[in-house]
N, C-alpha and C positions, 0 to 999 in steps of 0.2 A: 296399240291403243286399247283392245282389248283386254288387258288385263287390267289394265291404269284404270279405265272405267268400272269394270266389278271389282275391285278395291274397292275407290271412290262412292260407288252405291252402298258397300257393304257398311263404311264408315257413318253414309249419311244419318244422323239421328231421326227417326221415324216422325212427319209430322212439322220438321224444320226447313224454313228456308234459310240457304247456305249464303255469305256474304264471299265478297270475291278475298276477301281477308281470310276467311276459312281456307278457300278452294286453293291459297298461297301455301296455307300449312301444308295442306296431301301434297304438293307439289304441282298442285293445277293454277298454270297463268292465264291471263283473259283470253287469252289465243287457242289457248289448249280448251277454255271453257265455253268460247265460238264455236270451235270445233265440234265440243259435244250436243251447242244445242241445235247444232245444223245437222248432228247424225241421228237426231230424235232424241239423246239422249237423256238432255238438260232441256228447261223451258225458263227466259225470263220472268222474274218478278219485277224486276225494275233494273235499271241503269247498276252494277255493279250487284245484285242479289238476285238466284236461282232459287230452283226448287225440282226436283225429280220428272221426269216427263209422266204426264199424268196424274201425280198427285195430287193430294188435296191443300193445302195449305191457308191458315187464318192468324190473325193477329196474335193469337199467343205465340205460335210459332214463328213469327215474326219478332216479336219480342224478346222470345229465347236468344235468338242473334244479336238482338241490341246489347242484351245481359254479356252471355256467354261470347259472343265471336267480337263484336265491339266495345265490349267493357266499359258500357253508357251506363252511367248509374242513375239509371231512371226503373222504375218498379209499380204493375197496378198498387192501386192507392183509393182512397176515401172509399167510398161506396162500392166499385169495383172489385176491392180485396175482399171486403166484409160478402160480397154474394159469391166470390169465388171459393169462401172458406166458411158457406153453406149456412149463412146467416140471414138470407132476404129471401126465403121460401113462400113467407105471405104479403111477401110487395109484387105485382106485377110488373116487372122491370122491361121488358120487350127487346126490345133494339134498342134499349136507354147507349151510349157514349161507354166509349170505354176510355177511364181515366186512370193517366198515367203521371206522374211525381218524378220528379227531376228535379238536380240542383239547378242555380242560377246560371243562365249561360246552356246550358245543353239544347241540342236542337236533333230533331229527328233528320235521319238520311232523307234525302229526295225523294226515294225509292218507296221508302216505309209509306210516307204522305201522301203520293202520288196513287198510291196502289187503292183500289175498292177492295175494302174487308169485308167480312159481314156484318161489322157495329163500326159504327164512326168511331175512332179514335181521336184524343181529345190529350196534349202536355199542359199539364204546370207545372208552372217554373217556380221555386219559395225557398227562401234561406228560413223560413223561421223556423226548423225543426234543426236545425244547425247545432253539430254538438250532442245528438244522440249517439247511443251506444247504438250496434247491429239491430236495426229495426224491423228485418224483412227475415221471412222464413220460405221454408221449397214447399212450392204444392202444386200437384202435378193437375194437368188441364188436359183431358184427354192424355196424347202421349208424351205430352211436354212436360218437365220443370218450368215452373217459372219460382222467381224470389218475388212474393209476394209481400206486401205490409202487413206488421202485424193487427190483430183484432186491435191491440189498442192504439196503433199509430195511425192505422186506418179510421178513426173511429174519431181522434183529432185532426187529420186529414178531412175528412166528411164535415167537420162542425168548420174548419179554415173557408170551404167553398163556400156557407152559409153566410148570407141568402144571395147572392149575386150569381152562381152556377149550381147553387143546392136548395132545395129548398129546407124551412126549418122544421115544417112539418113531418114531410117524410125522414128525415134527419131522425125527429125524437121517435120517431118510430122504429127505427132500425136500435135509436141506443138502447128502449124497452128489451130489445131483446140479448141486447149483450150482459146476461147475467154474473158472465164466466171470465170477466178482466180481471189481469193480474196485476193488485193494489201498488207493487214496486216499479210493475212498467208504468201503469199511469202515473204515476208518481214523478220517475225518473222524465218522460215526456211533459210532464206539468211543468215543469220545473226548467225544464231547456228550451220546451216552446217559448217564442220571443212573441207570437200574437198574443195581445191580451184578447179580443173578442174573443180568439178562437178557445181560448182557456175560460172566459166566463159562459160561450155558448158550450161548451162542452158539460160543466159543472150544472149551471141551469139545467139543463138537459138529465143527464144519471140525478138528480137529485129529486126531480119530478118522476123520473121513471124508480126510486127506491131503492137503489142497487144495494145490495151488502158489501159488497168490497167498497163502498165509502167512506167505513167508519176507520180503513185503515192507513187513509191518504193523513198527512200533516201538512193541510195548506196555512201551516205558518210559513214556510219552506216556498211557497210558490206567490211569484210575484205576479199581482192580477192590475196593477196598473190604475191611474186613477181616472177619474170622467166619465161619464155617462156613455153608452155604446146604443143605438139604437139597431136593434134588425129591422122589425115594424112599426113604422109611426102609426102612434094611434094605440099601441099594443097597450099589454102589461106591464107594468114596472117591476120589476124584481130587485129589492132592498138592497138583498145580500149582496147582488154582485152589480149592483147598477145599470140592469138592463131592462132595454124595451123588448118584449118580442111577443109575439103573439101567443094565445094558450090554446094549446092542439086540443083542449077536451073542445073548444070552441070553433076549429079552424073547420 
C-alpha cells in the first residue's frame, strides 16, 4: 500500500480536492480510499470527495474537480471572473458570493454544497448565452487552473444578474473599467445572448461609461427586442434602448 499511496500523493494536483471519480483513475476504489483516510493519509471533503491529510483546500479547488474530474460545465462567471482577472481592484468586494454559471439542469455534488468554503458559493442556471462559441479561458488561482469566463462574457454575465442578485450600480462601475473588450467578442455574445434586458443593460452601461471598442459593434446585427424593460421604477428613461434604470452619477 505504500507505494500505491506515494504515487497517489505524487499525482495529486497541488491545492485540489480529488473526486472518488479521480481516485477510480489511479486505481484507487472507495475501500482502498477508507483505507487511506483511516491510515491518516486522506481526509474527507464530503461524501465521495478528498483532499491530502493536512492540506488546505477552497472553492477554487473544488471547482477544478467539478471542471476537470466531473466535466460539469459550470465556470466562475459575472462579477466573480471580472475580479479574478484583476478587474475590481477599487471595489471592496469582502466575502461577496462566489458566482458560478451553468447550463440549464446542472446541480452541484452534495459534497461541493454541503462543505464551508471561505466565500459562499452561489450556481446559475441560464440558457441564454446558448450558442456561443468557447467563452471561458485558464487562469490560474493560487495553484489551480480554473476555466474562467471571459472579460466579455463575464461582463454580460454581470449585467443578466442585474438588479435582482447584482446591483446596477456596482455593475456600471466595474463596466467603467473594462476599457480593453474585444469589439468581435462582444459582438459575437450580443448577438446569441437571447436576454434582451441583459443586452440593453449591458449597452446602456459601456455607453455611459464611453468605451472605444463601441464604435466597432454593428447593432444592426443584434436583436434588442421590443417594450419597455424597467431595472428602477422611478429611474431614468433611456430613449435608445427603452429603459428605466437609475443614473449612477446620482445613485
Amino acid at each position: 500500500m505504500g507505494s500505491k499511496i506515494n504515487q497517489l500523493l505524487q499525482q495529486w494536483p497541488p491545492g485540489n480536492v480529488a473526486t472518488l471519480r479521480w481516485l477510480n483513475t489511479q486505481g484507487v476504489d472507495h475501500r482502498l480510499a477508507d483505507k487511506y483516510v483511516q491510515s491518516g493519509w486522506l481526509e474527507r471533503v464530503g461524501h465521495g470527495a478528498y483532499k491530502r491529510a493536512g492540506a488546505s483546500v477552497d472553492w477554487f479547488g473544488a471547482v477544478h474537480a467539478l471542471q476537470a474530474q466531473l466535466a460539469l460545465a459550470i465556470h466562475p462567471g459575472g462579477i466573480t471572473a471580472i475580479e479574478l482577472r484583476g478587474y475590481t481592484h477599487d471595489l471592496s468586494l469582502g466575502a461577496r458570493a462566489v458566482v458560478l454559471f451553468g447550463n440549464p439542469g446542472t446541480k452541484l455534488p452534495a459534497w461541493f454544497e454541503a462543505h464551508a468554503w471561505s466565500r459562499p458559493v452561489t450556481l446559475v442556471t441560464t440558457g441564454v448565452f446558448a450558442g456561443t462559441e468557447k467563452t471561458t479561458s485558464t487562469v490560474p488561482v493560487d495553484e489551480v487552473d480554473l476555466e474562467v469566463a471571459t472579460l466579455e462574457r463575464a461582463a454580460l454575465e454581470m449585467m443578466y444578474l442585474v438588479p435582482k442578485r447584482q446591483s446596477y450600480e456596482e455593475a456600471y462601475q466595474v463596466m467603467e473599467s473594462l476599457t480593453s473588450l474585444r469589439p468581435k467578442a462582444v459582438q459575437h455574445l450580443l448577438e446569441c445572448c437571447s436576454s434582451v434586458k441583459t443586452k440593453r443593460v449591458f449597452m446602456h452601461a459601456a455607453e455611459r461609461a464611453n468605451h472605444s471598442w463601441l464604435k466597432h459593434l454593428d447593432l444592426s446585427k443584434v436583436d434588442f427586442g421590443s417594450g419597455r424593460r424597467t431595472i428602477h421604477a422611478g429611474g431614468r428613461l433611456d430613449k435608445k434602448y427603452d429603459l428605466v434604470v437609475a443614473d449612477p452619477a446620482q445613485s
